[in-house]
C-alpha positions as CSV (number, residue, x, y, z in Angstrom):
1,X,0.0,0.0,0.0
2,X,1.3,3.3,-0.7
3,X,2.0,6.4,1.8
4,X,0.6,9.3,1.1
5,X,3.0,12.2,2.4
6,X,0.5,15.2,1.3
7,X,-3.1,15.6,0.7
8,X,-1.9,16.7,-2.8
9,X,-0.5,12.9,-3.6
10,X,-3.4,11.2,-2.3
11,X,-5.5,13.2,-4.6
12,X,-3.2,13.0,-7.2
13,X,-3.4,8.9,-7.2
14,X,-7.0,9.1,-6.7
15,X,-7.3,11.4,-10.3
16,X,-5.0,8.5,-12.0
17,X,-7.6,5.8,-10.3
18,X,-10.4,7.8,-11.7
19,X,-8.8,8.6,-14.8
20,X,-8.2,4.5,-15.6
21,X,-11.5,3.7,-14.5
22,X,-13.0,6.1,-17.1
23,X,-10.7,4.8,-19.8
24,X,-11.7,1.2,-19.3
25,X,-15.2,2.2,-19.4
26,X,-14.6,4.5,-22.5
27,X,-13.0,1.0,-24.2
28,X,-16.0,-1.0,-23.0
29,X,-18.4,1.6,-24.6
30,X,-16.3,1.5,-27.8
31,X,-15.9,-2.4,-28.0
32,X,-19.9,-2.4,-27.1
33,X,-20.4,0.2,-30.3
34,X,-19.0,-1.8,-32.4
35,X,-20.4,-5.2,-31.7
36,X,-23.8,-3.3,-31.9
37,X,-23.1,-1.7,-35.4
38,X,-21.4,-4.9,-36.3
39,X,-24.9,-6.6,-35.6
40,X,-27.1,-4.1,-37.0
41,X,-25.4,-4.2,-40.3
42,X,-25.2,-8.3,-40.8
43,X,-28.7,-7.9,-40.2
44,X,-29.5,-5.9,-42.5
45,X,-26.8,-8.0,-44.5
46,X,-29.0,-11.3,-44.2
47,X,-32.4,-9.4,-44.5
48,X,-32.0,-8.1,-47.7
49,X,-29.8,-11.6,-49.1
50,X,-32.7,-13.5,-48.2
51,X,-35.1,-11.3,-50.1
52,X,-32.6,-11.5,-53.2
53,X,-32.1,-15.2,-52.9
54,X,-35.7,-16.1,-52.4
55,X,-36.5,-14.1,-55.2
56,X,-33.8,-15.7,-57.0
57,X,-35.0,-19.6,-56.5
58,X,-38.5,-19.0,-56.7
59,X,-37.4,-17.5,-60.2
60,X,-35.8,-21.2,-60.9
61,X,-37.7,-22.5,-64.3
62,X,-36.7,-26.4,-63.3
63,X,-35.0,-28.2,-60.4
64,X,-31.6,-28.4,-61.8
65,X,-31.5,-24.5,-62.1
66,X,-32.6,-24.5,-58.2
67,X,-30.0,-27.0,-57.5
68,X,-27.7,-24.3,-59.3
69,X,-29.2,-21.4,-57.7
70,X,-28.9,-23.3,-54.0
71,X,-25.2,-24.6,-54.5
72,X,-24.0,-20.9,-55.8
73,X,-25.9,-19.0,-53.0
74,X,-24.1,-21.6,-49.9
75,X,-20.5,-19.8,-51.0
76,X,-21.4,-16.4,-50.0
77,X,-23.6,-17.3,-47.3
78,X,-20.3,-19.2,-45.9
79,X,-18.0,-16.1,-46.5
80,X,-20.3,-13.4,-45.0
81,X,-20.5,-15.9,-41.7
82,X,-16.5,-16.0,-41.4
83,X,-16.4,-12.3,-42.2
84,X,-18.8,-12.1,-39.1
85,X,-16.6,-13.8,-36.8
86,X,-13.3,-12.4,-37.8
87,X,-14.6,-8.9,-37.0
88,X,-16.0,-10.1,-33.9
89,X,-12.6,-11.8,-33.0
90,X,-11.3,-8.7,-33.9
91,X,-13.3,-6.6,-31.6
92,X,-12.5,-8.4,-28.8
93,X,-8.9,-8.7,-29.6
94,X,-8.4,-4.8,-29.7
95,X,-11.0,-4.6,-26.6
96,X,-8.4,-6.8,-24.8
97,X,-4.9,-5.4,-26.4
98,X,-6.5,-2.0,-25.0
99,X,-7.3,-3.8,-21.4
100,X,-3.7,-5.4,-21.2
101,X,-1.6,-2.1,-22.4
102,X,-3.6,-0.5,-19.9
103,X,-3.1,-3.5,-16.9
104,X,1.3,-3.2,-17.8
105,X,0.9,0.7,-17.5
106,X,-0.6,0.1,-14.0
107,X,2.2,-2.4,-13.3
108,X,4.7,-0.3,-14.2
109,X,3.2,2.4,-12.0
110,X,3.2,0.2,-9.1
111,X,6.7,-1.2,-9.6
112,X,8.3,2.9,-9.8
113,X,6.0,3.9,-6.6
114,X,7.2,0.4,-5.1
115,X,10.8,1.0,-5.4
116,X,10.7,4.6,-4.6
117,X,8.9,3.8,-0.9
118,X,11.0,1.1,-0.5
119,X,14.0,3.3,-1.0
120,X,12.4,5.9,1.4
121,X,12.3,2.9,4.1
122,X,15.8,1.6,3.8
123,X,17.1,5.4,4.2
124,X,15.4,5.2,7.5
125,X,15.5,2.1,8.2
126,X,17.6,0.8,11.0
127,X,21.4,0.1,10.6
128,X,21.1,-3.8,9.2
129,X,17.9,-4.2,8.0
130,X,19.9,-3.3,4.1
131,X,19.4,-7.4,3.8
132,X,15.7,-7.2,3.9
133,X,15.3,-4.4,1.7
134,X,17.8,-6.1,-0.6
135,X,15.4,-9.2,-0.4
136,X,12.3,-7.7,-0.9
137,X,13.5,-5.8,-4.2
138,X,15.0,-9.1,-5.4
139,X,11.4,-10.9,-4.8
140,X,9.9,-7.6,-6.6
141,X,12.4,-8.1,-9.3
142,X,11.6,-11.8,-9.5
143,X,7.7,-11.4,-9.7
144,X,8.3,-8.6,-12.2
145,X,10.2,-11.4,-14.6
146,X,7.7,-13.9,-13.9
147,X,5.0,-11.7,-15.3
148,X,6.7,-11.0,-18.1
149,X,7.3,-14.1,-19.2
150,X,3.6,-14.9,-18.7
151,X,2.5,-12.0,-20.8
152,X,4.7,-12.8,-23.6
153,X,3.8,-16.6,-23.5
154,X,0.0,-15.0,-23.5
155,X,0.8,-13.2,-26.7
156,X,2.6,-15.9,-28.1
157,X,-0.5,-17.6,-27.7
158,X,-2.9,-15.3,-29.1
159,X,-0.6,-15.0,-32.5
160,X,-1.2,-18.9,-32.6
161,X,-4.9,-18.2,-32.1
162,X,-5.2,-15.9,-34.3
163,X,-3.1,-17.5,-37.0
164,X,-5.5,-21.2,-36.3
165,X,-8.8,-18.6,-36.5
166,X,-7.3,-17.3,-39.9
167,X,-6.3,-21.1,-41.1
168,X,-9.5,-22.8,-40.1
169,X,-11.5,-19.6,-41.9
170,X,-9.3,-20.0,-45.2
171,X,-10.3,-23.5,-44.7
172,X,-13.8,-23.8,-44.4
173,X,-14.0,-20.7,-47.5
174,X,-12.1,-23.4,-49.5
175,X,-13.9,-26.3,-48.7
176,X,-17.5,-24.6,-49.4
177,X,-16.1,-23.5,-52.4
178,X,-15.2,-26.7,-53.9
179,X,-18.5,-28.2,-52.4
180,X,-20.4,-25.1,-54.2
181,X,-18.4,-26.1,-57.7
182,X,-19.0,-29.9,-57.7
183,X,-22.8,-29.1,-56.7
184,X,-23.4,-26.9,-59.6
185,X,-21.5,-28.7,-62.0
186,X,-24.1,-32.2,-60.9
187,X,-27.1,-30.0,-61.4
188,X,-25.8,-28.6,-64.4
């Protein structure tokens, strides 16, 4: 916990506390904005591709041109579905890249005000008590190494993530694809 020595830094940390609490709010809003407008417009997306593709195969003079019609309209159905969930992967991924820059900034924070108090206690502290200082610092130093590596073994992690989400979505595009093409060529 940190000592205040003034009025002046107690309200000082409590404007950073408040400030951080408004800019993880003022991400939340942003990430919520565009998962709404991301909604609204699939919506509108599907709605109107409906329309055009009911339109489209109750225009079908015979069953092998609705067979045709079906197997062509699966592809783009397919693609605007992975389209969906990229951007909403993506959403959430900049939501929580936001989250964590913001967490390691407040770490950081810590770690300075951390080292400064304890500084402030060994000057004062009575004649020996160096080694306990010197330990505590150490076990900072040691925590501070251990989060580290965990956050970049988290990223490491999410580039695999994200690279699998990409794979699988070039994948399944593929796949519909060549299901798409041997459909239309057997009603054809």
């Amino acid at each position: 916990m940190k000592m205040f020595a003034t009025p002046e830094q107690f309200a000082a940390t409590n404007k950073a506390n408040v400030e951080t609490l408004l800019t993880l709010a003022n991400n939340a809003f942003a990430s919520a904005e565009r998962f709404a407008a991301l909604n609204l417009n699939t919506a509108r997306s599907i709605l109107e591709d409906g329309l055009a593709n009911s339109k489209a195969l109750l225009g079908a003079k015979d069953a092998q041109e609705f067979l045709g019609l079906q197997a062509a309209l699966v592809q783009p159905l397919v693609e605007k579905a992975v389209a969906y969930n990229r951007s909403v992967y993506e959403i959430a991924s900049q939501g929580q890249e936001e989250v964590s820059k913001l967490v390691e900034a407040q770490i950081a924070e810590l770690n300075k005000s951390l080292a400064a108090a304890l500084d402030k206690a060994a000057k004062s502290a009575p004649a020996g008590s160096d080694v306990a200082v010197a330990a505590v610092k150490s076990a900072i130093a040691a925590a501070n190494s251990a989060y580290d590596s965990v956050s970049k073994a988290a990223k490491q992690v999410a580039e695999i993530a994200e690279a699998n989400v990409a794979a699988a979505t070039n994948a399944t595009v593929k796949a519909v694809s060549a299901t798409a093409k041997t459909s239309s060529k057997k009603a054809a």
